[in-house]
C-alpha positions in Angstrom: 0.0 0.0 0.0 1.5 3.2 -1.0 0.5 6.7 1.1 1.0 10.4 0.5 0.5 12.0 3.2 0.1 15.9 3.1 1.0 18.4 6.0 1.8 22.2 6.3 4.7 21.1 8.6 7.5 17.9 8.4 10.6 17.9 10.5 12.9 20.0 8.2 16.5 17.7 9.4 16.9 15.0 11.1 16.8 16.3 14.9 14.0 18.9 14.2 11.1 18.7 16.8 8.5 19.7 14.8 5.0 17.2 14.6 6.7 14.4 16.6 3.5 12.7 16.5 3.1 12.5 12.7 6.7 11.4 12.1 5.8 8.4 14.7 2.5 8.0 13.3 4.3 8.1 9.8 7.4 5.4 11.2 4.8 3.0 13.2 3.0 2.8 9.0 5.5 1.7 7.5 6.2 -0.7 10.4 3.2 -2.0 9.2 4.0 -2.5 6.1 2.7 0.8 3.9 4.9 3.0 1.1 4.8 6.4 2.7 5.5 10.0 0.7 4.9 12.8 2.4 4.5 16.3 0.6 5.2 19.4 2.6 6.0 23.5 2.0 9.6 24.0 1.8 11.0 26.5 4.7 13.2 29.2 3.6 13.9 27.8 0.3 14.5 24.5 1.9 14.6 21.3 -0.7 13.0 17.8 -1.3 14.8 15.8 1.3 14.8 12.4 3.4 13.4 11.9 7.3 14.3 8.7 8.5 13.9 7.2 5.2 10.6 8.6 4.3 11.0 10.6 1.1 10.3 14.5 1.7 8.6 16.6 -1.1 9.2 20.4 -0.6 6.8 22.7 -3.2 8.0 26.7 -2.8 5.7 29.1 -2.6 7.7 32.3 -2.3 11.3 33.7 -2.6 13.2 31.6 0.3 13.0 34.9 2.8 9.9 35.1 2.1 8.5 31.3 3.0 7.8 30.9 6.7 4.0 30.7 6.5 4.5 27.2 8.6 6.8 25.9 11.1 7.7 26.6 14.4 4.7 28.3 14.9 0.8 27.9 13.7 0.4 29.5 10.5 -3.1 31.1 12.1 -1.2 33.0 14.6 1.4 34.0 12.0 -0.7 35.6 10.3 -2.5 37.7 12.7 0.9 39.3 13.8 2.0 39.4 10.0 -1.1 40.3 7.7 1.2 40.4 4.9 1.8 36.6 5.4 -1.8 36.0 4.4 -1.1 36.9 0.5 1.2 33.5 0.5 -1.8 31.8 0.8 -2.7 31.3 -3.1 0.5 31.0 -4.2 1.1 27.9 -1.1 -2.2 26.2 -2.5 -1.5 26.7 -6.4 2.2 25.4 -5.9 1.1 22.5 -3.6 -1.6 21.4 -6.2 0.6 21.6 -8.7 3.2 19.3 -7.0 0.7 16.8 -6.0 -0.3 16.4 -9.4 3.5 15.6 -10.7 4.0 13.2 -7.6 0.5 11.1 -8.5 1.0 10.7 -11.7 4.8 9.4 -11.4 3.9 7.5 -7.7 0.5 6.8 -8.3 -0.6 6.0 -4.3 -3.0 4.3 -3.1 -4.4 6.2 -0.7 -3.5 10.3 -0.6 -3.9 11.4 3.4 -4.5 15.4 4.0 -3.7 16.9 6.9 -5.5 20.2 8.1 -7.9 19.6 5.4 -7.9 23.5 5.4 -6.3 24.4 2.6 -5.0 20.8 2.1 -8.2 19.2 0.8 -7.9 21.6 -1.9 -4.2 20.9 -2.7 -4.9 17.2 -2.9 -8.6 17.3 -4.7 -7.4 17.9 -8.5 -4.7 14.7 -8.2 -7.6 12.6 -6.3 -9.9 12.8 -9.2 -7.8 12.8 -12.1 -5.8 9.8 -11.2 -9.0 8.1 -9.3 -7.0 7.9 -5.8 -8.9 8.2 -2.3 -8.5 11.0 -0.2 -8.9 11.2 3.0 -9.1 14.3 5.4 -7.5 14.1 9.1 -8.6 17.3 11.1 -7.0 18.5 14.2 -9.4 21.2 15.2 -7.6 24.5 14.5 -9.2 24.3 10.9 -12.9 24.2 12.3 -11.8 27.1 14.6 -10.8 29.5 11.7 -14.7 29.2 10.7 -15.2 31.3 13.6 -13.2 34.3 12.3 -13.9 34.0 8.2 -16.7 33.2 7.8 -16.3 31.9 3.9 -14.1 29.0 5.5 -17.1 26.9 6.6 -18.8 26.3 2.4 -14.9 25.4 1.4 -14.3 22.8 4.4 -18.5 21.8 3.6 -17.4 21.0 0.4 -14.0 19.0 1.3 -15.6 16.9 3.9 -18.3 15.5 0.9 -15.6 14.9 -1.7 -13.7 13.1 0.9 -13.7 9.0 1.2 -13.4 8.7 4.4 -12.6 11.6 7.5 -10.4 11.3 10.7 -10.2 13.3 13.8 -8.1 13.8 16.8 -10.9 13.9 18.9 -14.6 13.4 19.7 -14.1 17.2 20.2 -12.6 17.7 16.7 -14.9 14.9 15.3 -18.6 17.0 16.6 -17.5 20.4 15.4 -17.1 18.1 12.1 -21.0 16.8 11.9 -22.0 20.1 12.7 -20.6 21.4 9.5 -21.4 17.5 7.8 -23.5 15.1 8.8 -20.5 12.4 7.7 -19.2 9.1 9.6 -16.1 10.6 11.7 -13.1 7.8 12.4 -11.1 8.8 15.6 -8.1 8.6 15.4 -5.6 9.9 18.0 -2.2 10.0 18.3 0.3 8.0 20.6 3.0 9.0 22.5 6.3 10.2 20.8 8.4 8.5 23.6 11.2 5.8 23.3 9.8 2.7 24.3 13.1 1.7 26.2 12.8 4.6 28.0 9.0 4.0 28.9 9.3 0.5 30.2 12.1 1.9 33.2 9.2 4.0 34.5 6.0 2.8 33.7 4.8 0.9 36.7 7.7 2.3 38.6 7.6 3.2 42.2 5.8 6.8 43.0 8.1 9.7 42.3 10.6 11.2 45.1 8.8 14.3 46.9 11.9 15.7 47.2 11.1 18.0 49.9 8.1 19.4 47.8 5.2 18.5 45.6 6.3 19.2 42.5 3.9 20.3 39.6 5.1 20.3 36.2 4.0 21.7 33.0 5.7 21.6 29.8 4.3 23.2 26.4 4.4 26.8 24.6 3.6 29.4 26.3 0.6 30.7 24.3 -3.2 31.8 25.4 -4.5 28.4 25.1 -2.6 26.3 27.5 -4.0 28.5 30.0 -0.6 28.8 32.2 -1.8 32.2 33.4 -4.2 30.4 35.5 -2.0 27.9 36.8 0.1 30.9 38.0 -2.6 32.3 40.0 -3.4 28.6 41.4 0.0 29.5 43.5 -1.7 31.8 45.5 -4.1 28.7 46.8 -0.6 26.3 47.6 1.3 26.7 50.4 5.4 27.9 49.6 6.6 25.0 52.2 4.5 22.2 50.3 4.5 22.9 46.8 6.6 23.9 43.5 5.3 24.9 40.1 7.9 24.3 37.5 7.2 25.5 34.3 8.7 24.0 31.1 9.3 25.6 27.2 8.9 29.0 26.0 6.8 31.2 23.8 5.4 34.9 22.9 3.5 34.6 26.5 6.8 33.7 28.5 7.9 37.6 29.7 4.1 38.0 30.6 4.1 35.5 32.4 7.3 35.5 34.5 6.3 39.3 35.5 2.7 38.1 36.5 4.9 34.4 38.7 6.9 37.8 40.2 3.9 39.8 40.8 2.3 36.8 42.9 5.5 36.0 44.8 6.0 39.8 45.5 3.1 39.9 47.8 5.0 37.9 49.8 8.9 39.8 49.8 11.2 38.3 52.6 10.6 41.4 54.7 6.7 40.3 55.4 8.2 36.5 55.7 10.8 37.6 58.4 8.6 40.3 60.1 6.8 39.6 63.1 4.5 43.4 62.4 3.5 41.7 59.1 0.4 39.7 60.0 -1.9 37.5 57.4 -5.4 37.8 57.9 -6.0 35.4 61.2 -3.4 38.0 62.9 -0.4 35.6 63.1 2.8 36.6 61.7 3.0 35.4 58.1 4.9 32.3 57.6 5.6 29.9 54.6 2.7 28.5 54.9 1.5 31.7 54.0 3.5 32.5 51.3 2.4 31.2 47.6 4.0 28.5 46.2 7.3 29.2 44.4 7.4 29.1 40.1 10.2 28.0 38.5 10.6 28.9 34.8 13.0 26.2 32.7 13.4 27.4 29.6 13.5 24.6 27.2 15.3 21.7 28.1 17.4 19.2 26.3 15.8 15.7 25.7 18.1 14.7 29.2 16.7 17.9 31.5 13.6 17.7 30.2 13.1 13.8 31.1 14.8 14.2 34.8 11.8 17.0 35.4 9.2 13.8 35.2 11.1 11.4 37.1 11.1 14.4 39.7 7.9 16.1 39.5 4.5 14.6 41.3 2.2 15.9 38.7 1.7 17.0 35.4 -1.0 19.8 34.7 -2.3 21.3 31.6 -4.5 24.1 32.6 -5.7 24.5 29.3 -8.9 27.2 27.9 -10.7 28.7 25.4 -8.5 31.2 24.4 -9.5 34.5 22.5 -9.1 33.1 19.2 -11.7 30.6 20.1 -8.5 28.1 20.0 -8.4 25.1 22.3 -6.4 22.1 22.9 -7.3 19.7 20.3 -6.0 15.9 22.2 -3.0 16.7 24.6 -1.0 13.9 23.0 2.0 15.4 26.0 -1.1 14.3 28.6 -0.8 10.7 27.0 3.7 11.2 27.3 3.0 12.3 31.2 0.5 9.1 31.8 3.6 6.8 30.1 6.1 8.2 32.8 3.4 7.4 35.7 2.2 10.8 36.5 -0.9 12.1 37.6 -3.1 14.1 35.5 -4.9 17.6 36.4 -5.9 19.1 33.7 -9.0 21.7 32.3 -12.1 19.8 31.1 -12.0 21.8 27.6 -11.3 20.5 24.0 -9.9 16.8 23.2 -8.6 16.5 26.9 -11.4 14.4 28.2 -10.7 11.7 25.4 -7.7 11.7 27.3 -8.4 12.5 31.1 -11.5 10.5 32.6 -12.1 12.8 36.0 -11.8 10.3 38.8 -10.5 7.2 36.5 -7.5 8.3 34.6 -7.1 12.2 36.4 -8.6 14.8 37.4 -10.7 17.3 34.9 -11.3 20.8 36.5 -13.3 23.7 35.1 -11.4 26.0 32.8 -10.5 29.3 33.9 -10.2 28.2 37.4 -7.1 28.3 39.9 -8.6 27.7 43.1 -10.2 24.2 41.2 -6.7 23.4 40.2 -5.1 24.3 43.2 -7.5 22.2 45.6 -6.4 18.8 42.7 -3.2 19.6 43.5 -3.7 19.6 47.4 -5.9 16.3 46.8 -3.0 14.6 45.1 -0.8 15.7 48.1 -2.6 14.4 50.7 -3.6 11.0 48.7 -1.1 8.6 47.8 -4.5 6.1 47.5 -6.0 8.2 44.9 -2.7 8.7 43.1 -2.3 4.9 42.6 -6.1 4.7 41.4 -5.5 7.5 38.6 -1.9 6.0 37.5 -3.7 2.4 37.3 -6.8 4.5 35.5 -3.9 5.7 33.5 -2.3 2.6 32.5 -5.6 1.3 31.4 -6.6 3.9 29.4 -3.6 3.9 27.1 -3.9 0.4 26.5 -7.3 0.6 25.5 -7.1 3.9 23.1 -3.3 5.1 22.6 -1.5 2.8 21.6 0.5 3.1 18.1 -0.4 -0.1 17.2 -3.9 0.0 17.6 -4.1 3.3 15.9 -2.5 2.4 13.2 -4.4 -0.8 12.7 -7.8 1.3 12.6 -5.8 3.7 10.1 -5.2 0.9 7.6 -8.4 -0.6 7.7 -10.1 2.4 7.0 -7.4 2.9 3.7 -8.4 -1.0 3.0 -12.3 0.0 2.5 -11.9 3.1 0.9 -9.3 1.3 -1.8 -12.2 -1.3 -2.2 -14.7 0.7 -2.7 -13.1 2.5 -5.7 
């Protein structure tokens, strides 16, 4: 079975980060047996290349300066700090067309699988019917949420969805925002985590992590409007200084914001009111640690080493996610499913895909978006529960085994290419 698979982003060299969960998903099919092809926008003039074997088809779209409508950041929120960025648009879909037309005819796959069917359905659509090949569209949410700011988005993606043989999600979140624009059969399929398995097994099952003095809560992510880390920062008012730590992991437009609003909380508590008998907190008793918020650390972003010594150290993972402004929202928290491997406990905002994910009370603990004190008292529960920790972690465990697994995804993936190849 031979697959192109179409994406606005690839890893550009061999140690790029970008889409780990598509470069597994991408390894883990042709584990199973499938041809795979991927077609992708060059970067900065960047060329057809290889990715651990997989052949890499660039189409440009602008002078080389000019072509950093994708990568490293959402091309959505490109364009809304760079306008200009927007008039790359027709020239990306013509170009992409274009190339998918010369790699059909001389490939001729099986099965051509479209990414962010917005604008990819459209780059894929004139090869699909002149050379007879399925398509199929895989959304990921950010798509259906550009419907709420143009409006003439929602008739093109209407259109897509019927011309399509056959429609994935990353969600049931993703997948009801898709029946409300179609009335079409939805396949889920989620991603798996982008973790070694030798480096799985060692702490899977292991022994709960060290306290180390502190119960340590960890996120790690971008620091944008959606993963809601604003309101993780205010949860530190709720959590005692001498119990807890907030560590927070990777970077982003948000992360000078939010280091001046971590400094704002801590400065209501300065070592002078700490040390000070006059200062007194509101039961009249001298202020003490207890008193004080909890402290926030920020990282940075971490090497593959630093950032896996932060799990085997921390006592829970959060992802405080919202609604942001945009009307954006976490689409699965596949790094939910990564924390969950390493034996973590989940608290996380019951918003988007992230109840495919978290099942409050079975597999972690789903709090209302927007809300520190919710997240702080989760925090506190975890703390004081070693029994409900082990519950979760076993929730966990179970979970993954019965949705997240790569080999189970895939299998669903290539029985859905099987029927729509036999129906053609």
């Amino acid at each position: 079975m031979k697959v192109l698979v179409i994406g606005s982003v690839y890893p550009r060299f061999q140690e790029d980060a970008e889409v780990p969960w598509l470069r597994t998903s991408i390894a883990h099919l042709k584990k199973a047996g499938a041809e795979i092809q991927v077609l992708a926008p060059a970067y900065k003039g960047l060329k057809s290349h290889d990715i651990d074997g997989t052949p890499v088809n660039r189409f440009r779209y602008a002078p080389a300066a000019w072509e950093i409508l994708t990568h490293e950041e959402g091309a959505p929120s490109k364009m809304a700090s760079k306008p200009w960025l927007q008039l790359l648009a027709i020239p990306y879909i013509i170009n992409g067309f274009f190339q998918c037309l010369r790699i059909c005819r001389k490939w001729r796959p099986d099965v051509i699988h479209a990414h962010w069917p917005f604008p990819h359905a459209y780059i894929a659509l004139g090869a699909a019917k002149l050379f007879k090949i399925p398509l199929v569209l895989n959304f990921h949410g950010a798509e259906l949420l550009l419907i709420r700011k143009k409006k003439w988005v929602k008739p093109l993606l209407k259109f897509a969805i019927g011309q399509a043989q056959a429609i994935f999600a990353n969600s049931s979140f993703t997948a009801g925002k898709i029946k409300a624009l179609r009335n079409v059969n939805v396949e889920w399929s989620p991603y798996g985590t982008t973790l070694e398995i030798d480096s799985r097994k060692s702490e899977v099952g292991s022994t709960p992590h060290a306290v180390n003095g502190k119960f340590k809560i960890l996120f790690v992510g971008r620091h944008i409007e959606r993963k809601g880390i604003t309101y993780l920062i205010e949860a530190a008012k709720y959590l005692p200084r001498d119990k807890f730590e907030i560590r927070i992991v990777g970077g982003g437009d948000l992360t000078e914001q939010l280091k001046q609003q971590a400094e704002a909380v801590g400065s209501e508590f300065s070592h002078s009111e700490l040390s000070s008998s006059t200062k007194c907190n509101a039961g009249g008793d001298p202020y003490s640690l207890a008193d004080a918020p909890a402290s926030i650390i920020f990282t940075g972003k971490l090497s593959p080493e630093d950032l896996a010594n932060e799990y085997k150290t921390a006592n829970v993972f959060t992802l405080p996610a919202i609604v942001d402004s945009k009307g954006d929202t976490e689409g699965l928290g596949v790094v939910l499913i990564e924390a969950m491997e390493l034996g973590l406990p989940i608290v996380a905002s019951n918003v988007g895909g992230i109840p495919d994910v978290v099942v409050n009370g079975e597999s972690g603990i789903l709090v209302p978006e927007k809300d520190p004190v919710a997240l702080a008292d989760a925090f506190k529960r975890l703390e004081s529960d070693p029994t409900l920790v082990k519950k979760l972690l076993d929730g966990a465990r179970k979970r993954i085994e019965e949705c997240f697994t790569w080999d189970g995804i895939i299998e669903r993936q290539i029985d859905v290419y099987n029927k729509v190849i036999n129906k053609q």
